[in-house]
N, C-alpha and C positions, 0 to 999 in steps of 0.2 A: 521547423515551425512548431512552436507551445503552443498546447490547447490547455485550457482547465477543465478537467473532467468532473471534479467536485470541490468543495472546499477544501485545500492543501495537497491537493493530487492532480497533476498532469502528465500530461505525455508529452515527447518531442523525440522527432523523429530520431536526431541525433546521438539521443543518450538513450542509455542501454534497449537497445535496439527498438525503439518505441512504446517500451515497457511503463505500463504509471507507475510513477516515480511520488515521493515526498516531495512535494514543491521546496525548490531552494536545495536539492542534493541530488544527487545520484542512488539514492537508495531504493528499490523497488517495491511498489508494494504486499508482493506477492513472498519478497524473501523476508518483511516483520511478519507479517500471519503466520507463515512458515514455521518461526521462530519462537512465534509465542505457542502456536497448536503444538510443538515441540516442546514445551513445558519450557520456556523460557521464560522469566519474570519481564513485565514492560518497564520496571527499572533496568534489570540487563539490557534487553536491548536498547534503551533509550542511552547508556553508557556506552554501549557497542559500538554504535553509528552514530554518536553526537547526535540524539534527537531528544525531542521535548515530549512528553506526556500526551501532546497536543497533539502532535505531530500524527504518535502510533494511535491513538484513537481517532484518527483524520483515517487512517489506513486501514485500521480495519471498519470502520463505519463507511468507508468507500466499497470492501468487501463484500458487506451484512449486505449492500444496498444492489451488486451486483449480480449477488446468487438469491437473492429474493428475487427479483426480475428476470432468473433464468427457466426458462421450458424450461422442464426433461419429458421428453417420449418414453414412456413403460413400453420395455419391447412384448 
């Protein structure tokens, strides 16, 4: 079952193990952050995994939006 988590990010249980995904691929969007906080250009990856500009700014504005909304407990 697809949920839309944000605009251009979902999940489904199916594909890569209910990981959010770039809506429309199997690409995760934990492995474009990755890639870019690795100094990767968002031309490269958008070359890498046939995605759109649109697409990797979908991914990580889905990111921004869920580590802004995360606790951390100071131990």
């Amino acid at each position: 079952m697809k949920k839309k988590l944000a605009p251009g990010i979902t999940i489904d249980q199916n594909v890569r193990f209910g990981k959010p995904v770039i809506v429309g691929t199997r690409v995760p969007v934990d492995l474009v952050v990755g890639k870019i906080a690795g100094g990767e250009t968002i031309t490269k990856v958008a070359r890498e995994y046939d995605l759109t500009k649109k697409q990797i700014y979908a991914a990580l504005k889905y990111a921004a939006d869920v580590v802004s909304s995360e606790d951390v407990a100071l131990a």
